[in-house]
Each structure stands twice: as C-alpha cells, then as structure tokens.
N, C-alpha and C positions, 0 to 999 in steps of 0.2 A: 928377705928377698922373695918376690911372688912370680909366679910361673910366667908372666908377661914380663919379668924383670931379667932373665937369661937367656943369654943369647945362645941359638942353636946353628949347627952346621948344615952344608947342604949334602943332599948324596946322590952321586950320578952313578950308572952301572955298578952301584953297590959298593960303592966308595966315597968317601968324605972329600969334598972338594970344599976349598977356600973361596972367598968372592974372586977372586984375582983369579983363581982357575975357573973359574965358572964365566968369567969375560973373556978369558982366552979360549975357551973352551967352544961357546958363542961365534967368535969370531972364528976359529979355523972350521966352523960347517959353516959357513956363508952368514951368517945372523950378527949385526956389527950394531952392537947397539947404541954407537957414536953416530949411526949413519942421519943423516939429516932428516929419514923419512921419518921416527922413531921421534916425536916433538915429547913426549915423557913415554916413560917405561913403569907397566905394571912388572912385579916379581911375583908371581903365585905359586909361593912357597907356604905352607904352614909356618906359623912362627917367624916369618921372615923378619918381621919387627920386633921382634920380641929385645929386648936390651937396649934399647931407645939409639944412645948416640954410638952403643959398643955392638949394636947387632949387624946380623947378616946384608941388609938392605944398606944401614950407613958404611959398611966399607964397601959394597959394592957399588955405589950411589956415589964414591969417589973417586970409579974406573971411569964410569961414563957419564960424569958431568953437567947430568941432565936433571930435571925432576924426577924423584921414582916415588910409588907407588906401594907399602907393603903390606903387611898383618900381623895381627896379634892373636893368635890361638890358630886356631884352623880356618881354612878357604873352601868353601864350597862353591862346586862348578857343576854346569849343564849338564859334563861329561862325568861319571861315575870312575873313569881312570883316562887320564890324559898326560898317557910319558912321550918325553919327549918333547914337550912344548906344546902343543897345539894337534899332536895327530893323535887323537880318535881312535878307536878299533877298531872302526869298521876303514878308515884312511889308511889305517896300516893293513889292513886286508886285501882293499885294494892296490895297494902299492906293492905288496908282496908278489898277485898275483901279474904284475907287471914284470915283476921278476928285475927289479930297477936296483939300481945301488942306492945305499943307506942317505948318502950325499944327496942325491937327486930328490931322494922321497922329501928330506927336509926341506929343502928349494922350494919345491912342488907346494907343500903344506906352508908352509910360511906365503909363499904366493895365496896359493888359496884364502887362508886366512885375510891376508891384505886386501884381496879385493872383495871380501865379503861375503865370498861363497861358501865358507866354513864357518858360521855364526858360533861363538864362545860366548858365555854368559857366566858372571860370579853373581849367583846368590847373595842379594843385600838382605831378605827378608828372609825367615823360617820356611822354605820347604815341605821341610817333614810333616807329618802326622802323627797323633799317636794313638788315632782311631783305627782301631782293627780294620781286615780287609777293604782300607782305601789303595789305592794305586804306592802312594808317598809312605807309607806306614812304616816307619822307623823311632820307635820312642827314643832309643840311646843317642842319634841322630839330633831328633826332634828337643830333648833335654838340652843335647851339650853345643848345637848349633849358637854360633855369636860372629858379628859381624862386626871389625875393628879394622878399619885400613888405617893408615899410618902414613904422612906424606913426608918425605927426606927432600 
C-alpha cells in the first residue's frame, strides 16, 4: 500500500473531524455546499484524495452531490497559510480590527471571495526554487512539490 493509497483525516481547531462533520460543520457557519451557487467544489485539503473510492473527498463528495475536486499529496496555494477556508492573514487582520464576530468575518470572506475581490490560486506548476537568494528559494518545497487533483 503507497502513500497516495491511505486515506487521511481532516482537522479542524485541532481536532479530527469526519467528512459528515466537516459538511455540517460548513453548513452551521453560513457555507452550504448544496447551495446551487457552488456548480462543483474544490476540497484543499492535503491528501484529501488520497485512498481513491475510501478517501476523505469520496465520502464527503456523498454529503454534497455535486462534482468535487481533491488531491493527492500536498496542495500548494497563493496564500502560505490559509485557515479557515479562504481568509488570509492579512483578512483576518482586518476583520479582527473590526472587532466583528467570528460568523460575520466568514460571511464577509466567503462574499469576498465570490465576487472576486479575494483572488486564491493553487499552484498547478513548481513554484519553488532551489536557487539560492531568489525571492521562491525553497529546495525541500521545490523537491517534494507535485500536483495531483483527483475528480469524484
């Protein structure tokens, strides 16, 4: 059995959650991923694919009906850490200094997102570097970067 052949969990506030909690989870902050605006669903989870018909992606890809989207090994993104879905550090900065409830800030950022004004991007191609003092210089990065979606 090979590392893209086991299936992994998710973890939310540092806890394991199932796909089933991860859709309810979804749905009780405003994010309903049945909603009609949602025509397929990325999952950018590391590993989210990993265990083909028994992984994370196909049992959640059962809650919501829809086409999804997952991966095999790691997801590379625009953002360098992006919890929460979609907000940024510097969104969660801002939203902080609003002094807004946790709920709101998600709404907000999810809007954002929607209409464009928060641009997210998954690296399909190698990034990294592993030439010294470039801007991207990451060899471990640069080595073990692989781009594998997975559609359910």
């Amino acid at each position: 059995m090979g590392i893209y052949s086991t299936p992994v969990s998710a973890v939310v506030n540092h806890r394991r959650i199932t796909p089933k909690k991860l859709f309810e989870l979804l749905r009780a902050n405003g994010v309903d991923p049945k909603d009609e605006y949602f025509q397929t669903v990325r999952l950018l989870m590391c590993n989210s694919a990993n265990g083909g018909s028994r992984s994370f992606a196909a049992q959640f890809r059962a809650y919501i009906k829809k086409p999804l989207k997952a991966f095999e090994g790691s997801v590379f993104t625009s953002y360098d850490y992006v919890p929460e879905g979609y907000i940024a550090q510097e969104w969660r900065e801002q939203m902080r200094n609003l002094n807004l409830a946790p709920g709101v800030v998600r709404k907000r950022v999810v809007n954002a997102y929607k209409s464009g004004a928060m641009p997210f991007e998954i690296y399909t191609e190698n990034p990294f570097s592993i030439v010294p003092f470039t801007e991207r210089f990451n060899p471990y990065e640069y080595v073990t970067y692989d781009y594998r979606p997975v559609k359910f």
